[in-house]
C-alpha positions in Angstrom: 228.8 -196.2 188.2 226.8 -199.1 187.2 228.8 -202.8 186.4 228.1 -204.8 183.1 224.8 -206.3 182.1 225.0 -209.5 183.8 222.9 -212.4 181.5 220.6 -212.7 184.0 220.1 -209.0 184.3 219.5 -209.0 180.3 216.8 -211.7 180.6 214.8 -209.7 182.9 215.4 -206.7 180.5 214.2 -208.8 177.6 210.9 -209.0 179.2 210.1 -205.6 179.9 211.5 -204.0 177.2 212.9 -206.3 174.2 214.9 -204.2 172.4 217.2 -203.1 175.0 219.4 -205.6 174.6 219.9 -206.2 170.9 223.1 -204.3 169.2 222.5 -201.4 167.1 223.0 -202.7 163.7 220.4 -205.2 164.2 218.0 -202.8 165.3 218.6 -201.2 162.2 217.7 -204.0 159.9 214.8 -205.6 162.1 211.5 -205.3 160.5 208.7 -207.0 162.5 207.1 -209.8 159.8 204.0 -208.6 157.8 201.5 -211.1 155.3 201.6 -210.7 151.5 199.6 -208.2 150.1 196.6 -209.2 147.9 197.3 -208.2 144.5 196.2 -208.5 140.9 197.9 -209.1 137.6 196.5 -208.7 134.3 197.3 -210.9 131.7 198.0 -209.5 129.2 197.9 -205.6 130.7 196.7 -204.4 127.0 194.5 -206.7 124.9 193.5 -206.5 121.6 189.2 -206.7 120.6 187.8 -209.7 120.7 191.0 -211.6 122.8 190.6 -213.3 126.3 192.1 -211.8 129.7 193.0 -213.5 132.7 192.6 -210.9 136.4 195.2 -213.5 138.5 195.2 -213.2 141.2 198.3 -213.3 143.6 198.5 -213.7 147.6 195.0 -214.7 148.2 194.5 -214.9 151.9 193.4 -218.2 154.4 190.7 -219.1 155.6 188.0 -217.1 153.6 184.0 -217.6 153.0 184.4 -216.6 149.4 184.9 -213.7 146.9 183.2 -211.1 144.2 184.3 -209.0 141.7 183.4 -205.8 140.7 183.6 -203.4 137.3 185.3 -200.0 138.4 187.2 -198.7 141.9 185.7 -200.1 145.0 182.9 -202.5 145.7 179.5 -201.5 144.7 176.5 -204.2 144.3 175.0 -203.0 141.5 178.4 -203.2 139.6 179.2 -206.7 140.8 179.9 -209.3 138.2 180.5 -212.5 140.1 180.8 -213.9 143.7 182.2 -217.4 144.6 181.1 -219.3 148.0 183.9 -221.6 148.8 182.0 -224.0 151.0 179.6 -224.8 148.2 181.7 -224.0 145.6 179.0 -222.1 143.9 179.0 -219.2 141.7 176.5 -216.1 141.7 176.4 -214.2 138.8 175.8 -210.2 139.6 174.3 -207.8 137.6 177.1 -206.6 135.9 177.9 -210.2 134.5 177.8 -210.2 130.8 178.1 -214.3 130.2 182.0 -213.7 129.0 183.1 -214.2 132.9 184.7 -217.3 134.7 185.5 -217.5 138.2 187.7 -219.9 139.8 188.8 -221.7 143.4 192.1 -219.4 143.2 190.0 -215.9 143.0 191.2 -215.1 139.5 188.3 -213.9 136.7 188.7 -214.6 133.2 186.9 -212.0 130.5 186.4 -214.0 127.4 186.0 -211.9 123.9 187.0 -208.7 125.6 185.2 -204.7 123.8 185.8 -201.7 124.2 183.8 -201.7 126.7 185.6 -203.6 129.3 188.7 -201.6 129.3 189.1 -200.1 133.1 189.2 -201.4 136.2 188.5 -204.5 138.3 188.2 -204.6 142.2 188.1 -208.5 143.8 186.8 -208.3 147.3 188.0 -211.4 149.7 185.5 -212.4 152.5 187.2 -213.6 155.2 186.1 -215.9 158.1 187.3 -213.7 160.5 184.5 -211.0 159.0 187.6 -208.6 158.0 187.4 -208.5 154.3 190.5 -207.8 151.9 190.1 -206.1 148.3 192.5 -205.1 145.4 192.0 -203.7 142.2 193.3 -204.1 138.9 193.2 -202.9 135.3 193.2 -203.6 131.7 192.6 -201.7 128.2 191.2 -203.0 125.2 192.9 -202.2 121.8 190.7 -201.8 118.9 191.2 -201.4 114.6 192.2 -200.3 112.3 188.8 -200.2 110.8 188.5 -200.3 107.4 190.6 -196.9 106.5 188.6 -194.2 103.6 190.6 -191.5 101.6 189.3 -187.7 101.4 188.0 -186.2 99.3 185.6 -188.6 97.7 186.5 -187.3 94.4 188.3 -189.6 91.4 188.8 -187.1 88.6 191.2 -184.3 88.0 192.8 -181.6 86.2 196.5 -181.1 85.0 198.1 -178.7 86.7 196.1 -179.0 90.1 197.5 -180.3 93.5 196.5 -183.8 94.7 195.3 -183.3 98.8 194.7 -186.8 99.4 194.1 -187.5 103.4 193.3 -191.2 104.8 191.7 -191.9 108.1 190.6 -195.0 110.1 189.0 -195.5 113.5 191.5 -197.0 115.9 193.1 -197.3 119.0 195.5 -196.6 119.7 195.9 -194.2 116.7 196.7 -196.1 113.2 200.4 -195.3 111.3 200.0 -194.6 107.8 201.9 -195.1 104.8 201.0 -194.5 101.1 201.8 -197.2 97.9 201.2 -195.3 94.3 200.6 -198.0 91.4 202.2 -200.3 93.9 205.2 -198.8 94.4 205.9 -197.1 97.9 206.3 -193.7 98.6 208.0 -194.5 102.1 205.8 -191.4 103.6 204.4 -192.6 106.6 202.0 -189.9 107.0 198.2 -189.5 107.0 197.8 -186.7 103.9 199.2 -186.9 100.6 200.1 -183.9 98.7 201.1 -183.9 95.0 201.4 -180.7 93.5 200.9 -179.2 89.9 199.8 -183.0 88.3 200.1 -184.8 85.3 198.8 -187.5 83.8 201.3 -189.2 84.7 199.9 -189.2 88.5 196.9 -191.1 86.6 196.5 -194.6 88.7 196.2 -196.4 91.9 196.6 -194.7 95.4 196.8 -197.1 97.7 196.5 -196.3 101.9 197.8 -198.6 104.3 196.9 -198.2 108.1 198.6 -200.6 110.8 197.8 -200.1 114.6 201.2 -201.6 116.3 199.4 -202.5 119.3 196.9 -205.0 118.1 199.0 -206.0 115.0 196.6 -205.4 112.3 196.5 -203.8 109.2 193.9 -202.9 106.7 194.2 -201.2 103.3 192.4 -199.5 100.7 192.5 -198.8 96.8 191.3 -194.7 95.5 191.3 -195.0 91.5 192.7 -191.0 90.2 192.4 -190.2 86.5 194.2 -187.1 85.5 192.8 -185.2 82.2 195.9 -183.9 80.1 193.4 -180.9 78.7 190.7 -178.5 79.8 189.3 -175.3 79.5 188.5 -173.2 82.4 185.4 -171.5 82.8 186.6 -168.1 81.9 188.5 -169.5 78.5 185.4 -170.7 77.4 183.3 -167.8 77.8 185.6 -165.1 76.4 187.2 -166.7 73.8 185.4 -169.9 72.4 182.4 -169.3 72.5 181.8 -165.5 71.4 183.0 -166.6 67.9 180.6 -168.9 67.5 177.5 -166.6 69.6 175.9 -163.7 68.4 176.4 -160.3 70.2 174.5 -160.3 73.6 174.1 -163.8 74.5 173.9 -164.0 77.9 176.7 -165.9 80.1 174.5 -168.8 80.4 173.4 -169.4 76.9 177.1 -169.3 76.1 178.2 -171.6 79.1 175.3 -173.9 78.1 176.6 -175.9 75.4 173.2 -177.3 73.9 172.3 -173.5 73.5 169.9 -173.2 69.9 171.0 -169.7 69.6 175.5 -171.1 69.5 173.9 -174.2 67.2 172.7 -172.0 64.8 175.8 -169.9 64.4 178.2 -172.6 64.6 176.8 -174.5 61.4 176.4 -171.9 58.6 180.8 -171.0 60.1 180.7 -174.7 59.6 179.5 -174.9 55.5 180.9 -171.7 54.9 184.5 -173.2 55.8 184.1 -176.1 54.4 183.0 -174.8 51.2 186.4 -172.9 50.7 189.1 -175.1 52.6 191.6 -172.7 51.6 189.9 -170.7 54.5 190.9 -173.1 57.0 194.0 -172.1 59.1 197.6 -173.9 59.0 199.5 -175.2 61.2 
């Protein structure tokens, strides 16, 4: 049977094999020490059109030559905005640099007056003095609208007793919330379409849309004037039981329809002096 571990017996141990000697609950915790990962932060994460974003950057590495940065997943030249030398301090502009983009000492890229076009990803690329390069990617999106919002159909005029399909629609993103406002007054639907059925002319006014895209905070509105007639005549009322009494026999549908007609003039004004010669003719209410 073999004695204790003497602490000259654990020194020798220690150098061939370090671990031996170390209790088993601090073997369990021990993690050998590893370096910060680079990273990047965007700032904000979700911009709205025409606002600035800062790429920071966060445990840049030591000793380094200098940096680029690049639009999209991995580095590719002909994507490369800007590079930084940090012996010279100099800045080299790639071909993906749009004149919007600031480097600076720390790595980080700033994207002044951000599109639509810029929402994606960004990869920096450290250049190290010891030739082994680092590089991390982050991303951004750009929130746009709403545009100016228009309200289908195009149509202002209509009929009592018909439905009112109104629909409103605006280019955003992400998608615009909706709400309607009738002569001012709030329908608290907070839909896109607006459907009114069987009319009056009381629905006679203004129809006001209201879109609002939450993530950029803005809003834009507009105004649809609708005008309601209280009385028509359809099509078939007019052929079958206007104007026959006032058309001779045979007149086609479009002489009758047509309202101008010579042939419905002609009736209609000898009916007109024969009942006005005799009032007594005329009906009562």
């Amino acid at each position: 049977m073999g004695g204790p571990i003497l602490p000259s017996q654990c020194t020798v141990l220690i150098l061939t094999d370090a671990l031996s000697c170390l209790p088993a609950s601090l073997l369990t915790f021990w993690n050998p020490p590893t370096s910060a990962q680079l990273t990047i932060e965007s700032v904000p994460s979700n911009a709205a059109e025409g606002k600035d974003v800062l790429l920071l950057t966060h445990n840049l590495p030591q000793n380094i030559n200098g940096f680029n940065w690049y639009k999209g997943q991995g580095v590719d030249g002909t994507r490369r905005i800007i590079g930084y030398v940090v012996a010279t301090q100099l800045t080299t502009p790639g071909p993906a640099h749009s004149g919007r983009e600031t480097i600076y000492p720390n790595a980080s890229l700033l994207i002044q007056n951000v599109t639509l076009n810029d929402t994606g990803f960004y990869t920096l690329q450290v250049i190290k003095v010891d030739l082994v390069n680092e590089e991390a990617t982050g991303q951004f999106r750009v929130y746009h609208g709403p545009d100016a919002p228009t309200i289908f159909p195009l149509d202002t005029s209509y009929r009592s007793g018909e439905n009112l399909n109104l629909s409103c629609h605006a280019a955003s993103n992400p998608p615009a919330e909706y709400s309607w406002l009738v002569n001012g007054t709030s329908l608290q639907i907070n839909t896109q379409e607006l459907l009114i059925r069987n009319i009056t002319v009381d629905h006679s006014g203004s129809y006001m849309c209201y879109a609002q895209n939450s993530a950029t905070g803005l809003n834009r509105t507009t105004v649809k004037i609708i005008t309601v007639e209280s009385i028509w005549f359809s099509e078939k009322s007019q052929e079958e039981s206007f104007y026959p009494s006032l058309c001779p026999m045979g007149t086609s549908k479009s002489q009758i329809l047509s309202r101008t007609s010579s042939i419905c003039l002609y009736t209609l004004f000898p009916l007109f002096w024969f009942l006005m010669a005799d009032p007594g003719r005329l009906p009562h209410p």
